[in-house]
C-alpha positions as CSV (number, residue, x, y, z in Angstrom):
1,X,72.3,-91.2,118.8
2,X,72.3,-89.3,122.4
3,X,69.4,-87.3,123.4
4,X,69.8,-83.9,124.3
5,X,70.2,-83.0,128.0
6,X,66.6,-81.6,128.8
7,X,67.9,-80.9,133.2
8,X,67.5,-77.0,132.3
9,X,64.2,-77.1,131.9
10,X,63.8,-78.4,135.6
11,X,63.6,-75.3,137.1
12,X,61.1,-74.4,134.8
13,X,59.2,-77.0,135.0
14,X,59.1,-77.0,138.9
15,X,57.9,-73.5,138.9
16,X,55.1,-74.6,136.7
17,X,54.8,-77.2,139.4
18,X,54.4,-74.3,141.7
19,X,51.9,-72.1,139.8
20,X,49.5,-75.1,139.6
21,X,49.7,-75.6,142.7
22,X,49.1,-72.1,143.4
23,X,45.5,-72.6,141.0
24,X,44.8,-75.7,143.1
25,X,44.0,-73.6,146.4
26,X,42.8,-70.7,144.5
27,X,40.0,-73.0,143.3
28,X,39.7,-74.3,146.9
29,X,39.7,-71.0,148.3
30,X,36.6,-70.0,146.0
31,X,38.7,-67.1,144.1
32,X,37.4,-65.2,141.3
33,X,36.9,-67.0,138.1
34,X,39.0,-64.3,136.4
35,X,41.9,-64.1,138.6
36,X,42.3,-68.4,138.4
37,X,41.8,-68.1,134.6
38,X,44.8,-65.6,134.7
39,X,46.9,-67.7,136.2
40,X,45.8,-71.1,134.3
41,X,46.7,-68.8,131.1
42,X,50.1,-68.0,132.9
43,X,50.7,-71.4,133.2
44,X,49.9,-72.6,129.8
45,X,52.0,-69.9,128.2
46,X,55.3,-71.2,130.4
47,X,54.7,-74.7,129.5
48,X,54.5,-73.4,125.7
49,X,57.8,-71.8,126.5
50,X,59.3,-75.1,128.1
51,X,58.1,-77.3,124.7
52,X,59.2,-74.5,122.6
53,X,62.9,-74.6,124.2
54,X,62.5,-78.9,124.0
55,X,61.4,-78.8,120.5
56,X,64.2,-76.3,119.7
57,X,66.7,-78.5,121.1
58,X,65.4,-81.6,119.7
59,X,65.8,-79.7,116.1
60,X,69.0,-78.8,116.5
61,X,70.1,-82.1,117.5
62,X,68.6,-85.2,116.9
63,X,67.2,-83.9,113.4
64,X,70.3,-82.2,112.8
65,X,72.0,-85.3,113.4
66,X,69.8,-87.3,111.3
67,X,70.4,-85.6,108.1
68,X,73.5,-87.6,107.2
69,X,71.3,-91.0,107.0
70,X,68.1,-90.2,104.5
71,X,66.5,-93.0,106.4
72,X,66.4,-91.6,109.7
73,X,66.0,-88.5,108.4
74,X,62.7,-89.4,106.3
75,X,62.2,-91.3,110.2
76,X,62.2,-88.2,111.9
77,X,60.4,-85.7,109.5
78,X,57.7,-88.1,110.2
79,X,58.2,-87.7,113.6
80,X,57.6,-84.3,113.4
81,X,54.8,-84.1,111.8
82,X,52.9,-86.4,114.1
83,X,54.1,-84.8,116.7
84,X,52.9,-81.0,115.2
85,X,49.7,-82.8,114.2
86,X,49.0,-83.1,117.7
């Protein structure tokens, strides 16, 4: 089985990169509790988004793909629900 090409989510992921590093010297620079706890909730919300798009993809191919084999597909519903337990 391939795994899904996840290199769209790069950019993404290096703006995240970006806003914590943005909290980093906000926290250094002794800002307002409020205004770090806005951008820590920013952050958080475009990781979500990021998992949300890998999960989505991950569905719609490597589950998909596993339906044909009952095995693997018992194999991965398992996998999911670790992974949602988590």
């Amino acid at each position: 089985m391939d795994n899904p090409c996840h290199r769209d989510r790069i950019t993404n992921l290096k703006r995240i990169e970006g806003q914590i590093r943005g909290i980093i010297a906000m926290i250094e620079d002794k800002r307002y509790c409020v205004d770090i706890l806005d951008q820590l909730k920013a952050a958080k919300n475009s990781i979500s988004l990021v998992e949300g798009d890998i999960l989505a993809k991950h569905m719609s191919a490597c589950v998909r793909e596993s339906l044909v084999d009952l095995e693997k597909s018992d194999e991965k519903i398992d996998e999911l629900i670790q992974l949602l337990k988590r």
